[in-house]
GUTORMAR-40279 format. One record per residue (C-alpha): residue number from 1; chain; x, y, z. Coordinates in steps of 0.05 Angstrom, whole numbers, padded with zeros to 5 digits. Each point is the difference from the previous one (the first is absolute). Example, Ala and Ser with C-alpha at 12.3 -4.5 7.8 and 13.67 -1.06 7.14 Angstrom:
{1 "A" {00246 -00090 00156}}
{2 "A" {00027 00069 -00013}}
//
This chain:
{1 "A" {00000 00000 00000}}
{2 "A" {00034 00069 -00014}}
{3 "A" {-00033 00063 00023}}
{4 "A" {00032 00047 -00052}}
{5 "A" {00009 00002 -00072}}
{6 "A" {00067 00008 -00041}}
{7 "A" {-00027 00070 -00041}}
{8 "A" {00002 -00048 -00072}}
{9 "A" {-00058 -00032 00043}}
{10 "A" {-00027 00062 00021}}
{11 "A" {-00007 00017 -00073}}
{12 "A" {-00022 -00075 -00019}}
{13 "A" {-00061 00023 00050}}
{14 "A" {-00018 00061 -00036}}
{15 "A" {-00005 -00038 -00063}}
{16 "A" {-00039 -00053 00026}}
{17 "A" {-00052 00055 00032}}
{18 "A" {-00007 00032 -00065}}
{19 "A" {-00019 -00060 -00028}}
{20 "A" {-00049 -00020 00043}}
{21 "A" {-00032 00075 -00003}}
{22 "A" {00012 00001 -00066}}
{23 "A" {-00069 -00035 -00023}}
{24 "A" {-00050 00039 00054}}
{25 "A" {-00047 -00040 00038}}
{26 "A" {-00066 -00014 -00018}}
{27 "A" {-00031 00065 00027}}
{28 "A" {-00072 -00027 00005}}
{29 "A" {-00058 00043 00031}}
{30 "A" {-00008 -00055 00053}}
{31 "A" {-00013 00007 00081}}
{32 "A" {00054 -00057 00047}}
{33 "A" {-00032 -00014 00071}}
{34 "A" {00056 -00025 00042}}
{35 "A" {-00010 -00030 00068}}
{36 "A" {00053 00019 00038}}
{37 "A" {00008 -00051 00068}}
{38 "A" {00038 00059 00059}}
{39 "A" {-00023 00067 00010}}
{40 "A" {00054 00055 -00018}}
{41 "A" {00019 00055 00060}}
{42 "A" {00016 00065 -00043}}
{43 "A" {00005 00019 -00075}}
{44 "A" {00052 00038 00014}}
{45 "A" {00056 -00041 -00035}}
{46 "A" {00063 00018 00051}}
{47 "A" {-00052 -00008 00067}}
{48 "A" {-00007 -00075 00014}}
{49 "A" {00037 -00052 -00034}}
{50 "A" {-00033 -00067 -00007}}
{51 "A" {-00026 -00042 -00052}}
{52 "A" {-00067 00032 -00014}}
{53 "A" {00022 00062 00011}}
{54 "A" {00060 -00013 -00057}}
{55 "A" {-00041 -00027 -00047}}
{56 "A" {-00049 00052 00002}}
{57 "A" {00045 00054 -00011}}
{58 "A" {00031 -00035 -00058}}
{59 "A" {-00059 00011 -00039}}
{60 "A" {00008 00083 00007}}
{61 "A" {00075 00011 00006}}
{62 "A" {00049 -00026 -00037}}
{63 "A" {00071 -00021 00033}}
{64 "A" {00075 00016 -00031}}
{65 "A" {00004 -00088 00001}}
{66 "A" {-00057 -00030 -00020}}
{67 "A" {00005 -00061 00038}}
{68 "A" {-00029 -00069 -00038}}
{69 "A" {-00044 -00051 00023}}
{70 "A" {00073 -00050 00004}}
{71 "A" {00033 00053 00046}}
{72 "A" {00041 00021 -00069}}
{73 "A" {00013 00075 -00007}}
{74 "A" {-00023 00038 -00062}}
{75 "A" {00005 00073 -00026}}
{76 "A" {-00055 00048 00024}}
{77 "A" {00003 00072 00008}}
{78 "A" {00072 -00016 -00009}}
{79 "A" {00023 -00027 -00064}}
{80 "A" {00077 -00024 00017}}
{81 "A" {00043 00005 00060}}
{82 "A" {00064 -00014 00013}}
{83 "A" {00049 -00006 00064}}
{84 "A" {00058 00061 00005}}
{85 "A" {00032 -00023 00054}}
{86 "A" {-00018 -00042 00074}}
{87 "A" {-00044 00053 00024}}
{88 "A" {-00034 00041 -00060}}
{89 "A" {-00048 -00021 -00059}}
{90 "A" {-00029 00033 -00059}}
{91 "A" {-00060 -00002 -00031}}
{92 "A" {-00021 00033 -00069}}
{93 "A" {-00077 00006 00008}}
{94 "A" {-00055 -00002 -00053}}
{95 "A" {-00011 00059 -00045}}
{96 "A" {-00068 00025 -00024}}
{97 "A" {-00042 -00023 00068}}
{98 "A" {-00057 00034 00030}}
{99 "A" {-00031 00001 00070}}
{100 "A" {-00078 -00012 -00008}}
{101 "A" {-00013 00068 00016}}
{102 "A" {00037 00018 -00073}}
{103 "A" {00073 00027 00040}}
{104 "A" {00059 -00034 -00023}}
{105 "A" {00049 -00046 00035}}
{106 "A" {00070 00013 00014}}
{107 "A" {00051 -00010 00050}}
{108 "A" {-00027 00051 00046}}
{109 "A" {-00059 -00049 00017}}
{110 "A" {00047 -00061 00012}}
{111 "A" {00043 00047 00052}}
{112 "A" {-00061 00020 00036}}
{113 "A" {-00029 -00063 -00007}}
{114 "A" {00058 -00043 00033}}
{115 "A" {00014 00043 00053}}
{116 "A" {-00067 00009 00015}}
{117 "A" {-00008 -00072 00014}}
{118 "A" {00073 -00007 00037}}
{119 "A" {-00029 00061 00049}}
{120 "A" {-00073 -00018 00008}}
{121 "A" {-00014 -00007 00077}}
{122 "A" {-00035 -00064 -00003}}
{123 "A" {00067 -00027 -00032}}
{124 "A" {-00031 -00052 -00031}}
{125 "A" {00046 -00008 -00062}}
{126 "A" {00058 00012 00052}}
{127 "A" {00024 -00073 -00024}}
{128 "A" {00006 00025 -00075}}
{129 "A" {00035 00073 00011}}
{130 "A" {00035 -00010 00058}}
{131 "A" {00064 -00003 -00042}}
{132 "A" {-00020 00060 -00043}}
{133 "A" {00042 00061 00017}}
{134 "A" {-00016 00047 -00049}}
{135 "A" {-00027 00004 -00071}}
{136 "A" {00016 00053 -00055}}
{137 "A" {-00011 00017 -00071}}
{138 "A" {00047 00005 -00051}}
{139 "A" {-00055 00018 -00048}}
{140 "A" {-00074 00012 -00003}}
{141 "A" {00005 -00083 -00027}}
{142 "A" {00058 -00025 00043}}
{143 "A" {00012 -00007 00069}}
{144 "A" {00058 -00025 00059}}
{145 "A" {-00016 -00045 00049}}
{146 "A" {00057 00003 00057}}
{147 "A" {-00012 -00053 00048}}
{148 "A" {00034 -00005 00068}}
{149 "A" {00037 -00065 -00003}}
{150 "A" {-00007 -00045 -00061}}
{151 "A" {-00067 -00023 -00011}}
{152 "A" {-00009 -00060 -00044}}
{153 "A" {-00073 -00001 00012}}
{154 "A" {-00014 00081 -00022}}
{155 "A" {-00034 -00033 -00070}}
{156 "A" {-00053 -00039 00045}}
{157 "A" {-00005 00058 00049}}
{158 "A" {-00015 00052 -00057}}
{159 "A" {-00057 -00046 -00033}}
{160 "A" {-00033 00013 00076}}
{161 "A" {-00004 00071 -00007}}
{162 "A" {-00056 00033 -00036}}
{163 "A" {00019 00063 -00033}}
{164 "A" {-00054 00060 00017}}
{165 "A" {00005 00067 -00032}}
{166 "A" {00045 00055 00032}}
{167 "A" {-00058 00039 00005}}
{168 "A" {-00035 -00045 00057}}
{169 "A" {00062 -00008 00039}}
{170 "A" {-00030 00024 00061}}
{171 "A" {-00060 -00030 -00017}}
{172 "A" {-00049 -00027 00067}}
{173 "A" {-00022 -00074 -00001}}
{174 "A" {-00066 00030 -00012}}
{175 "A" {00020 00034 -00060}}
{176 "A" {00018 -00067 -00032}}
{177 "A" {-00070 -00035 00023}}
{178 "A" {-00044 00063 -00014}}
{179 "A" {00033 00000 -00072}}
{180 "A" {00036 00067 -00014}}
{181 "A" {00069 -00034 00013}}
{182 "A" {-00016 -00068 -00030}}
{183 "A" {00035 00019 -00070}}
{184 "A" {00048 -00044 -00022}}
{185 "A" {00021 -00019 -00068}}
{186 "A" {-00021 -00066 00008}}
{187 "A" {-00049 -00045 -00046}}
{188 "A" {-00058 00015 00033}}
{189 "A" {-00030 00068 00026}}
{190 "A" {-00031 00006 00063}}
{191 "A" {-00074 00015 00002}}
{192 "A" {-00025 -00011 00080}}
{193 "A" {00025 -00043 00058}}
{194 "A" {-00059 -00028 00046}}
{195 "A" {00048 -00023 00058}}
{196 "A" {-00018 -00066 00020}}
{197 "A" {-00047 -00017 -00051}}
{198 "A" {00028 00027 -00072}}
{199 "A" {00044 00032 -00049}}
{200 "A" {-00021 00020 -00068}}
{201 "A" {00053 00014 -00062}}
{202 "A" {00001 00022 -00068}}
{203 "A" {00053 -00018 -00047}}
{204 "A" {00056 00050 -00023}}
{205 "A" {-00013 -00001 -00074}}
{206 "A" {00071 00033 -00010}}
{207 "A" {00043 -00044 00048}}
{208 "A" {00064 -00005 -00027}}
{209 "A" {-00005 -00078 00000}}
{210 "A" {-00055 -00003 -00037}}
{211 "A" {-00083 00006 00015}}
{212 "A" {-00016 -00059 00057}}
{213 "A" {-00059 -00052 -00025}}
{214 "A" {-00047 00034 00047}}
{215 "A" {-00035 00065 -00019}}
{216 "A" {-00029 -00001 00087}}
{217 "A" {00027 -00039 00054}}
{218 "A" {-00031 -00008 00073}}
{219 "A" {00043 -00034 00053}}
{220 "A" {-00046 -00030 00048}}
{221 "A" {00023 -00009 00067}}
{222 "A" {-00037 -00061 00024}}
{223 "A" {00034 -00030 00059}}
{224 "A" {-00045 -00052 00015}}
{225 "A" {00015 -00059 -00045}}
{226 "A" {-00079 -00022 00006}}
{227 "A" {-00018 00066 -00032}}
{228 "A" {00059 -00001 -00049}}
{229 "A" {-00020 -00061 -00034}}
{230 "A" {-00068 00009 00009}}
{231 "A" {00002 00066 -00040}}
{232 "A" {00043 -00047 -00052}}
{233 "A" {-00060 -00043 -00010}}
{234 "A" {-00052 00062 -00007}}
{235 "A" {00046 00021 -00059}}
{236 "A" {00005 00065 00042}}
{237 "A" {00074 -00011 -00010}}
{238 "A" {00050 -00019 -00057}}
{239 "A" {00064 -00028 00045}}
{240 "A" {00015 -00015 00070}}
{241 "A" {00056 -00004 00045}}
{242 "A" {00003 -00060 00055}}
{243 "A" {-00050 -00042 -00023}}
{244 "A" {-00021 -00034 00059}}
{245 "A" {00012 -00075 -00012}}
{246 "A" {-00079 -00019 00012}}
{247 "A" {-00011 00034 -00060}}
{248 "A" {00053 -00032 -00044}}
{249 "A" {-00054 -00054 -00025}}
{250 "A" {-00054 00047 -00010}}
{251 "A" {00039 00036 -00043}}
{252 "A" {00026 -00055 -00033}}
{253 "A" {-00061 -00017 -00009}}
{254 "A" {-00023 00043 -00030}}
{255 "A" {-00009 00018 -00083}}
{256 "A" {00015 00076 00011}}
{257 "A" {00055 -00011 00046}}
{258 "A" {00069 -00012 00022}}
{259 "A" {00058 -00010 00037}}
{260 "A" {00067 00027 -00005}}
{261 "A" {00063 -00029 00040}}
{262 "A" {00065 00027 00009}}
{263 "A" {00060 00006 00049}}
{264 "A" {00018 00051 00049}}
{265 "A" {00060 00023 00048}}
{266 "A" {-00042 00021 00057}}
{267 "A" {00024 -00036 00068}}
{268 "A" {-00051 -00009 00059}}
{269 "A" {00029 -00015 00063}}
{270 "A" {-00012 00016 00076}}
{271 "A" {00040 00058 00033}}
{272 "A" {00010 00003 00079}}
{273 "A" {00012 00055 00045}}
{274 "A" {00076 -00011 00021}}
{275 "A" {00022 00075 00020}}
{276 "A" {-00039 00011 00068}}
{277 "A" {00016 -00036 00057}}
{278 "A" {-00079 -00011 00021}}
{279 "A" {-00047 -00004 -00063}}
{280 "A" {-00071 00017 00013}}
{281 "A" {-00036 -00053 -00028}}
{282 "A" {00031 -00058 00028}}
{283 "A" {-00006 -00026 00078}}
{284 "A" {00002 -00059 00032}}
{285 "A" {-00065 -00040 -00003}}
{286 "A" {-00038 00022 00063}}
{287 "A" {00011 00077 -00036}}
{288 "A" {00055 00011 00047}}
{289 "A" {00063 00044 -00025}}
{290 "A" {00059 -00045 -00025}}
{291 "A" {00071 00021 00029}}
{292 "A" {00026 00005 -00066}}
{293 "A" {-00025 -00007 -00079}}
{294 "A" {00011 -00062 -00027}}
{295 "A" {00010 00009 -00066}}
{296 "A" {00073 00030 00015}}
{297 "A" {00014 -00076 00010}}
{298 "A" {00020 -00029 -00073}}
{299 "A" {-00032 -00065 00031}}
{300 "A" {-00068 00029 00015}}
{301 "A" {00012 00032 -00074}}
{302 "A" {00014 -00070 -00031}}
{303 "A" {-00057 -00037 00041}}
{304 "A" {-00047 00044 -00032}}
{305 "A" {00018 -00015 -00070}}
{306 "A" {00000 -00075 00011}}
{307 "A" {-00074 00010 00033}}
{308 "A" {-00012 00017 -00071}}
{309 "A" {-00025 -00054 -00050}}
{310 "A" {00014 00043 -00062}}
{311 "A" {-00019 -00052 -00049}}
{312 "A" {-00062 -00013 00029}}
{313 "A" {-00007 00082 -00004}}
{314 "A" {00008 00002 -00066}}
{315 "A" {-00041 -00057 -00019}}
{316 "A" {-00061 00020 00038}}
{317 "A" {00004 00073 00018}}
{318 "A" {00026 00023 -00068}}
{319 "A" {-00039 -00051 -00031}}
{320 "A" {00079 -00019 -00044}}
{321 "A" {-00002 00070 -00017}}
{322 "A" {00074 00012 00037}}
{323 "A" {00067 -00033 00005}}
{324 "A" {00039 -00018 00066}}
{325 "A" {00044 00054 00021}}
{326 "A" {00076 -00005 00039}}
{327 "A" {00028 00058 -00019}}
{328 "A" {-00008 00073 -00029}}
{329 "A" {00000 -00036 -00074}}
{330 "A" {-00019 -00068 -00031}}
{331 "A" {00071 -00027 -00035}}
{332 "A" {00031 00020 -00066}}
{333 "A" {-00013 00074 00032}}
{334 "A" {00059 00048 00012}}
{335 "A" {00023 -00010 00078}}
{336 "A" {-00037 -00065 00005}}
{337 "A" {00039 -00041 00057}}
{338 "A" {00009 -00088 -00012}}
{339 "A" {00023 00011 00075}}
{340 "A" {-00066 00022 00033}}
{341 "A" {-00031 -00054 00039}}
{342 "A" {-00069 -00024 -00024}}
{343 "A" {-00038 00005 00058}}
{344 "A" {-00039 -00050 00000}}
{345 "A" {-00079 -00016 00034}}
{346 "A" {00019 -00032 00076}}
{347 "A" {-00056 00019 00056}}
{348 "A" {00043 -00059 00048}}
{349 "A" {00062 00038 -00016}}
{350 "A" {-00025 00078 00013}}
{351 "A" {-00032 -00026 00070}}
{352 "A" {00078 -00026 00014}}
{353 "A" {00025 00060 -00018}}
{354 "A" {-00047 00042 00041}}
{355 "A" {00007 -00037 00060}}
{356 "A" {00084 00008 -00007}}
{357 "A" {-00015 00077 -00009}}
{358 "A" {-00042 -00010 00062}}
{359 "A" {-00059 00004 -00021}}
{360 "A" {-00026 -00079 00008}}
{361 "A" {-00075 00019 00012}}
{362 "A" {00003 00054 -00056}}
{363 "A" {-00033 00069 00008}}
{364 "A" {-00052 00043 -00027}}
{365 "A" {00002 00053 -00061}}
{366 "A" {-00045 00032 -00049}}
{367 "A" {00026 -00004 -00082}}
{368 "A" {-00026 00071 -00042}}
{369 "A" {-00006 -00007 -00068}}
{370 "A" {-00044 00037 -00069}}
{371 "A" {-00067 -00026 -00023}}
{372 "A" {-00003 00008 -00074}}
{373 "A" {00071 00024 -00016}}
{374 "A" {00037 -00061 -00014}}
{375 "A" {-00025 -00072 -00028}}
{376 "A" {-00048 -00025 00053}}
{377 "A" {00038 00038 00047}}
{378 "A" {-00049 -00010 00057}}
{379 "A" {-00006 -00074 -00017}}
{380 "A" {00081 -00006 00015}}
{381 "A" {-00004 00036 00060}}
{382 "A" {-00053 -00043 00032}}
{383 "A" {00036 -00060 -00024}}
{384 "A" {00069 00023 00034}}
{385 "A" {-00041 00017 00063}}
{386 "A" {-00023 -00077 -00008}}
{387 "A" {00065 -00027 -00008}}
{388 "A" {00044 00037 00059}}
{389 "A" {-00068 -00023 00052}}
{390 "A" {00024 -00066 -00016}}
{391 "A" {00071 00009 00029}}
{392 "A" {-00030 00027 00062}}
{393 "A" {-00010 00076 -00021}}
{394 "A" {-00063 00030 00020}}
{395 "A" {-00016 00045 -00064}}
{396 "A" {-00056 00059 -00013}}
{397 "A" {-00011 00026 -00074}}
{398 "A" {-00010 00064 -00021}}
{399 "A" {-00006 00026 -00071}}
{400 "A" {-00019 00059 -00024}}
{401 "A" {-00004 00044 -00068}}
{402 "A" {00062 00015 -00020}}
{403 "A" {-00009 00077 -00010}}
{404 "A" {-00006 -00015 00078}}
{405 "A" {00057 -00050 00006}}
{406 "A" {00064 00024 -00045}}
{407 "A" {00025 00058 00033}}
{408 "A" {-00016 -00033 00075}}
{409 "A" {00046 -00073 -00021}}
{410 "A" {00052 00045 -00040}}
{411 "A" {00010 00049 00056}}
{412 "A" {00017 -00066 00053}}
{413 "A" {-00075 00007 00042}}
{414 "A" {-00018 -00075 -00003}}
{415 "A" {00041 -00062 00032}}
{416 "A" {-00006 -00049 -00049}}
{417 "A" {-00025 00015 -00069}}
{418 "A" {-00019 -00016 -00083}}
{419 "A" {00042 00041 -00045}}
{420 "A" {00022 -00011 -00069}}
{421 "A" {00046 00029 -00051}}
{422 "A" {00002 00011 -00079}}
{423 "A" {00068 -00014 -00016}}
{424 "A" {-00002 00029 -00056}}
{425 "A" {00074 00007 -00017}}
{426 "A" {00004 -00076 -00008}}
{427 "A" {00054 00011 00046}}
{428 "A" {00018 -00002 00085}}
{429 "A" {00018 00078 00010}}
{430 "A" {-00070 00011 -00013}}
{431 "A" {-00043 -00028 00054}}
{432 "A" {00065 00001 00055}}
{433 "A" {00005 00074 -00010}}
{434 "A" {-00074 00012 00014}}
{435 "A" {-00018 -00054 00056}}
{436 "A" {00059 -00021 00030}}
{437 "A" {00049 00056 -00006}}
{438 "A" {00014 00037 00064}}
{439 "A" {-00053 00064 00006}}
{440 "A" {00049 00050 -00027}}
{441 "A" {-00044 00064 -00025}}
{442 "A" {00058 00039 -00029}}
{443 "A" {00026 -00067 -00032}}
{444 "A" {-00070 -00005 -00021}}
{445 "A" {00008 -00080 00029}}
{446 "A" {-00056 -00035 00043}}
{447 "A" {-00054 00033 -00020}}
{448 "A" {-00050 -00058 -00003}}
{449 "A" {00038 -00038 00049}}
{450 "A" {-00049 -00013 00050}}
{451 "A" {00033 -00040 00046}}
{452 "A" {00049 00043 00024}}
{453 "A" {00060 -00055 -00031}}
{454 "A" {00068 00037 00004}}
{455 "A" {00054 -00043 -00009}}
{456 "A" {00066 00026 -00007}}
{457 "A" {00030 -00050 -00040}}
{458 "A" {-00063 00001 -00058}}
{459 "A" {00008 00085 00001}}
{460 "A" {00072 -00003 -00020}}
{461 "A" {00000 -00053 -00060}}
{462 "A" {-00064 00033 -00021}}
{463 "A" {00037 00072 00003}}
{464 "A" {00064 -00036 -00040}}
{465 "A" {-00051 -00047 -00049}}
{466 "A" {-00036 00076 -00017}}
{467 "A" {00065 00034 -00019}}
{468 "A" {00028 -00057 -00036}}
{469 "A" {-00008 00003 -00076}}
{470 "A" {00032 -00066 -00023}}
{471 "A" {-00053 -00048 -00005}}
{472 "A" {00052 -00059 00027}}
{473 "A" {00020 00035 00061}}
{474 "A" {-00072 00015 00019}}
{475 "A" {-00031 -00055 -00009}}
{476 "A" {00033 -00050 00062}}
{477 "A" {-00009 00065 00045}}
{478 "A" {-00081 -00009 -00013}}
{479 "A" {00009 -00066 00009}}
{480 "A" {00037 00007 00065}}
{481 "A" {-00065 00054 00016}}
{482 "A" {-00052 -00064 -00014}}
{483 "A" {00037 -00042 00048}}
{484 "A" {00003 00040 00058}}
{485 "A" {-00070 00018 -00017}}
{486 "A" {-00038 -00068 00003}}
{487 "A" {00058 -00037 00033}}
{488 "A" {-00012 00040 00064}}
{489 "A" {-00080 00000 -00014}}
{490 "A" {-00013 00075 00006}}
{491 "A" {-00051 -00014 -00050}}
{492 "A" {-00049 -00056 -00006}}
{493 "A" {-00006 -00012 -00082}}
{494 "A" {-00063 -00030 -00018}}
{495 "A" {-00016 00007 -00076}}
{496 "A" {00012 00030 -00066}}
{497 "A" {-00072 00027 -00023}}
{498 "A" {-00018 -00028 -00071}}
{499 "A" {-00037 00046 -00053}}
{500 "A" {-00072 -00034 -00015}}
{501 "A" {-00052 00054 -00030}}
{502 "A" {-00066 -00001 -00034}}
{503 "A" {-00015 00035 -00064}}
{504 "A" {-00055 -00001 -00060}}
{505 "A" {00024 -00042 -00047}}
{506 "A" {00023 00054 -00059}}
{507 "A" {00048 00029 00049}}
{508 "A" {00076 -00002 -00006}}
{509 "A" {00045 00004 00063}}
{510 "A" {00067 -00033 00023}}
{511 "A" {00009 00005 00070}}
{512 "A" {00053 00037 00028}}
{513 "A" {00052 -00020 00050}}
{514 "A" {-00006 00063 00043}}
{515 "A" {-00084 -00018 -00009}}
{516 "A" {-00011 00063 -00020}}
{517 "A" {-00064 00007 -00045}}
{518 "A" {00010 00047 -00054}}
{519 "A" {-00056 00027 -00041}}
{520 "A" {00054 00017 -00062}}
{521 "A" {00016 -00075 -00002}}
{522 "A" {-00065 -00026 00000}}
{523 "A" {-00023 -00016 -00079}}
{524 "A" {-00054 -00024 -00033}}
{525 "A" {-00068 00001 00011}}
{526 "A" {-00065 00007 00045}}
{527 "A" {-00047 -00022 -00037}}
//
């Protein structure tokens, strides 16, 4: 895997672009009802980063990388790039593009733009510009990108970061939902945002890629997989994300319907509280205070993982619509380990190791987790809850929407908990940065780490493995990040999510490995 282009590639890109824009798509006067499976927290594109949120924002605002569905980078609003030394890159940028509102692009918007996402206070894309130092333009089409140490990941980071018009750079959240901000020069204009319930597009007739399929686009937000596939059914929409796996036969079933399969990066796994010396929701049985948290033991850590019968998880819970998980990512990906242990299902074995830890009768906790973000998220958390009562844990359930749960796990308020990452780099940097990574805000490291994990050791070969640009030299330092990772448990990987979705039958989609559901990729037809 490389994650930068000799510039003859660069230039092999461009070609290959034109090409594919050279014969427009077929710019039909047709309406694409997408069901889209998590709610999204903000339209503004630098506020919140998460899946929904990215995706959305990928239909307004265009990137410098465009980042494919394989993790590969392409040209964007750049057109070529190239390396001038360790710490600064260049990038020529597209001539002849327009904002929606008519203004043209230049290198003024992609200064603003990437400094207005390395400064926003919610730092959310702290992860992607940490390394950024400053950026300048050589012309109105060409701008430097110093970075602070070498940064061999500064393609992947740039595809993150939607580019906005200089104009809005002080621009309110508000501004972006209400509308008079939410001008991009994207495929799609925006036309109104119904939070929680819809947004409604129109396409960009003179997007520099060429017109999109879709003359209208709505992006349902339908959490609740009943509802989802229910509307599916009605015809009330075209495509689905998540189709929930009762449904697979009905659609398959069915003469106007299908089913579309595909593979994605996206890791589930449990995430423990292992920063604070008491953690709130976990006492001994009777409800009495513990003298210490458990889950600083890498025993207790370890017995919970064997409570879990992953197969059987998989199979039944996510209906075969997941692959067992050990590690950050499934092998033949870049910093995937042969020397991490495979866990493997043992409820006799965890009740050993929680009596050595001192813990022979068990305890008491409570596992958080999201209804209707992830695949039958709810459905795994109840199962885990199962599982670790049958070592002796006495376990409450609580789930909750996720517009109520995200910030609360990612900001370290539960004890034991669901998350998940997109890794959509195809690579280990990715996900270790963001939930593993020592909470660092001016390294911009941590930020989703809600478990409070700050291990020396893991900080330092990340900080070497993100300022290394050889490939070879980078790769056994990820590697060595994945070991100490799962080796010493400090998180509990339970699945790789699977892509299943439901569409009409004229429609024309190949799943992503980020899952991202993008209107512009969608073809064919409704009828």
């Amino acid at each position: 895997m490389t994650n930068f282009m000799t510039r003859r590639s660069f230039h092999a890109s461009v070609l290959a672009l034109a090409a594919a824009t050279a014969t427009p798509a077929l710019a039909q006067d047709a309406h694409l009802s997408i069901g889209m499976a998590a709610p999204i927290t903000s339209l503004d594109p630098h506020e919140d980063s998460n899946s929904p949120n990215n995706a959305t924002s990928r239909h307004i605002w265009d990137s410098l990388i465009n980042r494919g569905g394989s993790a590969e980078n392409k040209p964007q609003l750049a057109t070529e790039w190239e390396i001038v030394d360790d710490t600064h890159w260049r990038f020529k940028l597209r001539e002849g593009v327009s904002f929606h509102d008519g203004s043209a692009f230049d290198a003024e918007d992609v200064i603003a733009s990437l400094i207005r996402a390395r400064d926003k206070d919610s730092q959310a894309f702290a992860a992607y510009t940490r390394n950024i130092a400053q950026v300048t333009a050589e012309d109105p089409h060409t701008v430097l990108v110093e970075t602070e140490v070498p940064d061999p990941m500064i393609l992947n980071s740039l595809s993150r970061i939607r580019i906005i018009s200089s104009e809005f750079t002080d621009a309110t959240v508000a501004d972006f939902e209400n509308g008079p901000a939410a001008v991009g020069t994207g495929p799609f204009k925006l036309v109104s945002y119904t939070p929680g319930d819809r947004i409604e597009l129109e396409r960009n007739d003179d997007y520099f890629g060429g017109p999109a399929d879709w003359s209208q686009v709505t992006l349902r937000l339908v959490p609740d997989n009943g509802g989802r596939l229910a509307s599916l059914l009605a015809g009330d929409l075209d495509l689905i994300e998540n189709l929930p796996a009762e449904g697979v036969d009905r659609v398959e079933g069915s003469d106007s319907l299908k089913v579309i399969r595909g593979q994605s990066t996206r890791l589930v796994y449990l995430g423990m509280d292992v920063s604070r010396d008491q953690t709130p929701f976990v006492t001994a049985k009777d409800g009495s205070p513990l003298d210490s948290n458990p889950f600083k033991d890498a025993r207790v850590r370890k017995a919970l993982l064997m409570a879990m019968n992953r197969e059987a998880i998989v199979d039944r819970v996510m209906r075969k619509n997941g692959t067992v998980a050990h590690q950050y990512v499934a092998e033949g990906f870049f910093g995937h380990s042969e020397n991490v242990e495979e866990v493997a299902y043992d409820p006799e074995g965890a009740k050993a190791l929680l009596a050595e830890a001192g813990y022979p009768e068990g305890f008491a906790l409570t596992i958080h987790g999201p209804s209707g973000r992830y695949v039958n998220d709810s459905e795994v958390v109840q199962a885990a809850g199962q599982m670790l009562a049958r070592i002796g844990i006495d376990t409450k359930v609580e789930v909750m929407p996720w517009s109520v749960y995200s910030n609360n796990y990612s900001d370290g308020e539960y004890s034991l908990f669901l998350g998940s990452w997109g890794v959509n780099t195809g690579e280990v940097s990715n996900p270790a940065l963001a939930v593993v990574a020592g909470r660092d805000a001016e390294k911009g490291t941590g930020r989703y780490n809600g478990g409070g994990i700050d291990v020396p050791e893991i900080n330092e070969l990340l900080d070497e493995a993100t300022s290394t640009l050889e490939e070879e030299a980078r790769e056994p330092l990820l590697q060595q990040v994945s070991e100490l990772t799962f080796g010493e448990t400090w998180l509990l990987p339970m699945h790789y999510e699977n892509v299943v979705m439901g569409a009409k039958k004229g429609i024309e989609f190949t799943p992503r490995g980020d899952k991202y559901t993008l209107a512009y990729e969608v073809h064919g037809s409704t009828e």
